[in-house]
C-alpha positions as CSV (number, residue, x, y, z in Angstrom):
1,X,2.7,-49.0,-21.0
2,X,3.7,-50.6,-17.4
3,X,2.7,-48.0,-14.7
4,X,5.4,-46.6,-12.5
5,X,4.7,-48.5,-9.3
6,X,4.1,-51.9,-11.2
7,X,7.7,-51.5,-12.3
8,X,9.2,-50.5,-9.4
9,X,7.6,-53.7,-7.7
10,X,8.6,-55.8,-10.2
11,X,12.2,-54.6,-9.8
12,X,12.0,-54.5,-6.0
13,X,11.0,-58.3,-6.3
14,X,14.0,-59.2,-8.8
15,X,16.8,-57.4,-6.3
16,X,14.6,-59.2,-3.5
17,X,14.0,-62.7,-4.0
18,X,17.2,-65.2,-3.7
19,X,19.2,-66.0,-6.9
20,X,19.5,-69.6,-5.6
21,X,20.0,-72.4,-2.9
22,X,23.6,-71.0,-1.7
23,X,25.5,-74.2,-0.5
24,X,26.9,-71.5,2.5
25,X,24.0,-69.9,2.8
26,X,22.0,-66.6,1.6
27,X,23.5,-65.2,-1.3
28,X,25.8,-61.6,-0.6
29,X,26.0,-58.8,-2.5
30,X,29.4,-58.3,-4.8
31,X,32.7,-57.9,-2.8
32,X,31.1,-58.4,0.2
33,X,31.5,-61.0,2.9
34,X,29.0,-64.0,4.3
35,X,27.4,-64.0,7.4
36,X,30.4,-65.2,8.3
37,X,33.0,-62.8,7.3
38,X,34.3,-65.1,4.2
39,X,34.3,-63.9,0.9
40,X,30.7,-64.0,-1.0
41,X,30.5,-65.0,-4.5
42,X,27.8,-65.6,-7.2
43,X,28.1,-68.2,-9.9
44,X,25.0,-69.0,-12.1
45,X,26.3,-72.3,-13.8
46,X,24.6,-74.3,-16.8
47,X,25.0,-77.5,-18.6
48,X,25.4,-80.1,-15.9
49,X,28.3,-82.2,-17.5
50,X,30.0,-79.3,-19.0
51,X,30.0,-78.0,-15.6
52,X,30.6,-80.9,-13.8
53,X,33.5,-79.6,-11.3
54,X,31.0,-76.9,-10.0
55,X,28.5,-79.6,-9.3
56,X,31.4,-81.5,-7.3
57,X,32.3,-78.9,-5.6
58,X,28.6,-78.0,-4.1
59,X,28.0,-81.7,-3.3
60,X,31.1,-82.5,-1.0
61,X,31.2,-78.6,0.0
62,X,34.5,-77.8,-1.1
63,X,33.5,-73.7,-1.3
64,X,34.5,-73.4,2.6
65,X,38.1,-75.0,2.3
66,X,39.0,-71.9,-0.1
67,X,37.6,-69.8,2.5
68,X,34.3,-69.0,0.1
69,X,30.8,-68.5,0.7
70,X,29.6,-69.1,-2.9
71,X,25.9,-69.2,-4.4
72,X,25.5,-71.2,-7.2
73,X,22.5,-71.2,-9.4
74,X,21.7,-73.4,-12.5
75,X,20.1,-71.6,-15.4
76,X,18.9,-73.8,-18.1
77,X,21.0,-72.6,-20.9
78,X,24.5,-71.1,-21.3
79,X,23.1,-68.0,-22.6
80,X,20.7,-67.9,-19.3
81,X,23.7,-67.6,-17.5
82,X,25.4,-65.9,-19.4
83,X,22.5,-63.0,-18.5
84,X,22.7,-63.5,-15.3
85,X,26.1,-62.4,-14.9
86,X,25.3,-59.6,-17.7
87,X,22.6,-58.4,-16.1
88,X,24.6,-58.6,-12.8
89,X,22.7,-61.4,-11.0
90,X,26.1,-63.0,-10.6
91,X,29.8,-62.3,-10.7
92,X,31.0,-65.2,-12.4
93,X,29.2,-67.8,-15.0
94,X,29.4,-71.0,-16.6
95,X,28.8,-70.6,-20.5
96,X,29.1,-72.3,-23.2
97,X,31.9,-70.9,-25.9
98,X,29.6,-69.3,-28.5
99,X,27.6,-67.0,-25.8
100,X,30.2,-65.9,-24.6
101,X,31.8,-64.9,-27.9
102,X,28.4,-63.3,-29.4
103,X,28.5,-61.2,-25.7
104,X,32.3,-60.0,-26.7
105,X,31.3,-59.0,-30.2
106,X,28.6,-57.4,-28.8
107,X,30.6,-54.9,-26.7
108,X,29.4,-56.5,-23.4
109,X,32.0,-56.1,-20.2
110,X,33.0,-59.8,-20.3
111,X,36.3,-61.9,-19.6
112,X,37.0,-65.5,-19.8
113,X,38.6,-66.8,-17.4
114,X,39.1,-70.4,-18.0
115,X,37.9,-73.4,-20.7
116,X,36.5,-75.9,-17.6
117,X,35.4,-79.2,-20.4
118,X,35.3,-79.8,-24.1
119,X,32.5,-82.0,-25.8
120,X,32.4,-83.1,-29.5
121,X,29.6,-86.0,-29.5
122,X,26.9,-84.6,-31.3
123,X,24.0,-85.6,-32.6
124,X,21.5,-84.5,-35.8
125,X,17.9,-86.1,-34.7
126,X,15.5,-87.0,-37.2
127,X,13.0,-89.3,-38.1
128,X,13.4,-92.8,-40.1
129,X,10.2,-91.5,-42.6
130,X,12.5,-88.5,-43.3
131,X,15.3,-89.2,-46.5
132,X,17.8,-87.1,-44.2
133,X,20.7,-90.1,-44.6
134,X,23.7,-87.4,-45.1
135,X,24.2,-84.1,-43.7
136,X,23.8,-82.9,-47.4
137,X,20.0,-84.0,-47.3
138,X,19.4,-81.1,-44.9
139,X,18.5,-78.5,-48.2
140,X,15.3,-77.5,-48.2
141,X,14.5,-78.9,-44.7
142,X,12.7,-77.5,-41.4
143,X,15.6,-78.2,-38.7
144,X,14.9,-77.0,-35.1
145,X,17.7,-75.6,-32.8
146,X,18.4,-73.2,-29.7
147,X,19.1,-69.9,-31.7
148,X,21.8,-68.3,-29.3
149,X,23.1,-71.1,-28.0
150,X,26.4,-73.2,-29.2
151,X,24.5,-75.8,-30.3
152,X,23.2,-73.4,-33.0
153,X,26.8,-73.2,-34.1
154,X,27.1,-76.9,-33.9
155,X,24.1,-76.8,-36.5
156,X,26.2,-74.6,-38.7
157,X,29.3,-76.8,-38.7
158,X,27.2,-80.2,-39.7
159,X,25.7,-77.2,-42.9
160,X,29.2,-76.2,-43.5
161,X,30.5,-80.1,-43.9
162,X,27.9,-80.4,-46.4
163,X,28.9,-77.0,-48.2
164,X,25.4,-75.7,-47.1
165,X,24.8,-72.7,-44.6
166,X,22.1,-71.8,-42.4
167,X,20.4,-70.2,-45.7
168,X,19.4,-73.6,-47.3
169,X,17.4,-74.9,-44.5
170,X,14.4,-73.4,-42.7
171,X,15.3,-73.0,-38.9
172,X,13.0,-73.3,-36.4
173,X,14.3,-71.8,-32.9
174,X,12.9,-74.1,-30.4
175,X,13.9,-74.3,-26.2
176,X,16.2,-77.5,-26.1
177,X,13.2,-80.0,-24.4
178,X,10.9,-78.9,-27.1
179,X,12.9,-80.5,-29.7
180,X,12.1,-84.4,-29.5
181,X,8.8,-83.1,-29.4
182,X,8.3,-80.7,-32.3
183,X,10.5,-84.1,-34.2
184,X,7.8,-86.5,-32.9
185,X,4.7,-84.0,-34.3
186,X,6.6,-84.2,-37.3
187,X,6.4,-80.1,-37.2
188,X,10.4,-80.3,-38.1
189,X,12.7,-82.9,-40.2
190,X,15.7,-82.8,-38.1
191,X,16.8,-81.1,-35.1
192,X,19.8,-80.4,-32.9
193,X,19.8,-80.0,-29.3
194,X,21.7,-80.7,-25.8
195,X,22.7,-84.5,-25.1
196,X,20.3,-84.6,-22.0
197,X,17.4,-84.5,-24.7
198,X,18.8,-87.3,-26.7
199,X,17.0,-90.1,-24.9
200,X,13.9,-87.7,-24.7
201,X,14.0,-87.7,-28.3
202,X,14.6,-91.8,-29.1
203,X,11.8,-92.3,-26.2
204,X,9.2,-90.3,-28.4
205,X,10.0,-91.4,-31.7
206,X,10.6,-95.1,-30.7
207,X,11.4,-96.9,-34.1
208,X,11.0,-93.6,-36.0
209,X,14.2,-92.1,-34.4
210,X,17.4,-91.7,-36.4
211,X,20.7,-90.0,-35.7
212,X,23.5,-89.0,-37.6
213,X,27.0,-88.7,-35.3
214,X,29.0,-85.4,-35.8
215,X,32.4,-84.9,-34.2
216,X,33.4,-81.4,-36.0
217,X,33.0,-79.1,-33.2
218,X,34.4,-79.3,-29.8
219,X,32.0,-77.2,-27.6
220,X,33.6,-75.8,-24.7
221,X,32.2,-74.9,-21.3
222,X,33.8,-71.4,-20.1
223,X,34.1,-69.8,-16.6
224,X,33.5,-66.2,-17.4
225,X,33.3,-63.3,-15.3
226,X,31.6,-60.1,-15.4
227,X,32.8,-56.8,-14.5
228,X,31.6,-57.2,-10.3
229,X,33.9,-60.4,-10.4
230,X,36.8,-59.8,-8.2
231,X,40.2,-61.4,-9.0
232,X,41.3,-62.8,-5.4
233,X,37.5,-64.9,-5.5
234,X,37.6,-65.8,-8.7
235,X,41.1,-67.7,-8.2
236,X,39.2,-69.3,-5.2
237,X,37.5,-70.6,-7.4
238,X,39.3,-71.8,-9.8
239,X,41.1,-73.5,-6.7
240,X,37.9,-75.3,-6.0
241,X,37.2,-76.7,-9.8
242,X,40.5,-77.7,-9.8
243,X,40.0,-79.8,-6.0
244,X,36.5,-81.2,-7.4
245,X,38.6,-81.8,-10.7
246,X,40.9,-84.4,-8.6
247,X,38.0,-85.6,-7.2
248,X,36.5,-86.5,-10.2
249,X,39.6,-88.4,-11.2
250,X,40.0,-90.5,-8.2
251,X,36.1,-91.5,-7.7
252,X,34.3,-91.1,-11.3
253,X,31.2,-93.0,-9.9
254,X,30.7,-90.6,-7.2
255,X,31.5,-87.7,-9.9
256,X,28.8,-88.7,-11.7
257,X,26.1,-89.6,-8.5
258,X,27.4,-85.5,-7.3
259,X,26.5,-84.4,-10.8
260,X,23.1,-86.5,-10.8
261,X,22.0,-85.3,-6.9
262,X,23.3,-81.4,-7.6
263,X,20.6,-81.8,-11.0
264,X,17.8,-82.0,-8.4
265,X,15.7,-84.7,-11.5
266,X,17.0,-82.6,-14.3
267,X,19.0,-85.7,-15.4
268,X,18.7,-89.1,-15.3
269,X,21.2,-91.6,-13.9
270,X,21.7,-93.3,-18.1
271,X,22.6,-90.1,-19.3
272,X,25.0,-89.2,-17.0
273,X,26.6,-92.2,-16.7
274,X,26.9,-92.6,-20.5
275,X,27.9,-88.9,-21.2
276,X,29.9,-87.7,-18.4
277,X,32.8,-89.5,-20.0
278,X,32.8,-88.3,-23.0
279,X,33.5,-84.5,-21.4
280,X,37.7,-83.6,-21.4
281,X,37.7,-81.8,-18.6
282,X,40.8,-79.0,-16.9
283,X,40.7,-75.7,-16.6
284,X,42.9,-74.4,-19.1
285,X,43.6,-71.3,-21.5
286,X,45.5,-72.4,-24.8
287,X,45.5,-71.8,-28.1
288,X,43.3,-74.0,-29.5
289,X,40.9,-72.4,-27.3
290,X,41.8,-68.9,-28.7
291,X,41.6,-70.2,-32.6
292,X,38.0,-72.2,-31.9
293,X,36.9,-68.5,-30.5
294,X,38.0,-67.3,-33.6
295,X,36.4,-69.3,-36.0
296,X,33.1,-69.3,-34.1
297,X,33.1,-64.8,-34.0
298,X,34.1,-65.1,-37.7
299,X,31.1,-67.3,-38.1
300,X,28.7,-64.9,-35.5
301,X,29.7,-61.8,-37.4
302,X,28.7,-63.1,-40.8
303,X,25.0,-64.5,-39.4
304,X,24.4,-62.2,-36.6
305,X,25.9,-59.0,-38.2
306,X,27.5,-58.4,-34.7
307,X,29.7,-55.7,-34.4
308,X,33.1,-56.8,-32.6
309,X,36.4,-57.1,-33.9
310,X,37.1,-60.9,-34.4
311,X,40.7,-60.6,-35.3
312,X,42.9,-62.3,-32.7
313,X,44.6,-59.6,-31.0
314,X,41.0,-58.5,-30.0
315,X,39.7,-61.8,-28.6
316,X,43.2,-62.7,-26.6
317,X,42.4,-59.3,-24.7
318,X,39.2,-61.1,-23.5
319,X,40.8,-64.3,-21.7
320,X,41.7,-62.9,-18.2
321,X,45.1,-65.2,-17.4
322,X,45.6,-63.6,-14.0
323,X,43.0,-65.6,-11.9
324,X,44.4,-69.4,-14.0
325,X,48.2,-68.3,-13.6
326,X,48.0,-67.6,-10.2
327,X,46.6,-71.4,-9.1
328,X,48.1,-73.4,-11.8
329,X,50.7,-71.6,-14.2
330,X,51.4,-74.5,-16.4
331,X,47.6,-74.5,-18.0
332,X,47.9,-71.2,-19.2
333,X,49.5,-71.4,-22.6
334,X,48.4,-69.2,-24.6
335,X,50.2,-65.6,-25.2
């Protein structure tokens, strides 16, 4: 057992040490102010191109014209964010859709406050020396994935097209870069992960490498916020994605060079500039975003036992409409 003092230290070092390069500066504590006097808030974003308008947004500073003084952090999965505003790190998060739902079955203090992109180019990996030619050929095989992440429930929809579940494969839970790796050792047949590791993936397999295309999910990158987030920042903010938004209409080249120089290396310039376009992106809240959360807790109750209600009267008390309606009424249509 940890002594005493080792935890303390360990905790004193957590509240201690910055959550991230602030684009305005050291980060504040919730509902105070900046150095400054302008309202501080935390973000922890995640998933570069599903996030793309936060990524704007720190690269031609657009924080100060909403009067902000925001700290942004990237985590390297949804679900890292998503614990970061969980655990209080930060007020408001950038997730993808089925974190955020396993959080809200779970009974954690969350709201969504908008749907920021939507993606539906996936990928199964595998290897050419592997017979997986159909989505059907998966029975029986090892198939690696992010457990906890949406692109687990991606996994689960190329299964269900096949009429197979999780249950007739073996599923390895891997970090999303250790896929292409794991395929390459041949320790897996197939594997799903993030786009950004699709070119990692081809690189070490070379003529090995195989794909099969899926288009039956839309993943969608939320803005959620935790129960420190406070509603007259948060709109702020949502003012800001929507500026960088525009921006990213008028100049898509310079949307894509923001998104490549705000991922510090994480990405490279060919994967940006063939995936950024394939994101929808507006902050909305609709209906189809309500039914997709549906589908996906229906799915999260029955192969992660979690306890929430996923009837829709339940999750439409999670999306927070305030925040949305109050910058742009006419993307809020759902009721």
């Amino acid at each position: 057992m940890p002594r005493p003092r080792a935890v303390l230290a360990v905790l004193l070092a957590a509240l201690l040490s910055p959550l991230a390069t602030a684009c305005d500066g050291a980060p504040a504590p919730a509902g105070s102010g900046g150095a400054d006097g302008r309202p501080a808030v935390t973000l922890a974003a995640s998933d570069h191109l599903g996030g793309a308008p936060v990524y704007v947004a720190q690269e031609r500073g657009l924080w100060s014209a909403e009067g902000l003084h925001a700290t942004v952090s990237t985590q390297p999965t949804g679900r890292d964010a998503l614990n970061a505003v969980l655990g209080g790190q930060a007020q408001l998060g950038v997730v993808g859709d089925l974190p955020a739902v396993t959080a809200v079955l779970g009974g954690r203090e969350l709201r969504v406050v908008a749907d920021l992109s939507r993606f539906s180019d996936w990928r199964l990996l595998t290897r050419t020396d592997r017979p997986v030619t159909g989505f059907a050929a998966l029975r029986g095989r090892k198939v690696g994935v992010p457990q906890g992440t949406n692109v687990e429930y991606a996994l689960s929809r190329m299964l269900a097209s096949a009429q197979l579940t999780t249950a007739d494969v073996s599923v390895v839970n891997l970090a999303p870069n250790q896929v292409p790796a794991a395929l390459a050792r041949g320790d897996i047949d197939a594997g799903v992960t993030f786009p950004s590791f699709y070119d990692a993936a081809r690189t070490a397999l070379g003529e090995r490498y195989a794909e099969l295309p899926f288009s039956g999910y839309t993943a969608r990158t939320l803005l959620v916020a935790g129960p420190s987030a406070d509603e007259g920042a948060t709109a702020a903010v949502l003012r800001t994605l929507l500026k960088a938004q525009r921006a990213m209409d008028a100049d898509p080249a310079g949307a894509r060079k923001a998104v490549l120089t705000q991922s510090k290396g994480a990405l490279q310039a060919g994967y940006v500039d063939a995936f950024q376009p394939r994101y929808g992106y507006g902050a909305t809240l609709s209906a189809e975003l309500l039914a997709d959360l549906g589908q996906e807790a229906a799915w999260a109750k029955a192969a992660q036992g979690l306890p929430g209600s996923a009837d829709r009267a339940a999750l439409l008390g999670r999306l927070h409409t305030a925040p949305l309606t109050a910058v742009d009424p006419a993307a809020v249509t759902v009721h």
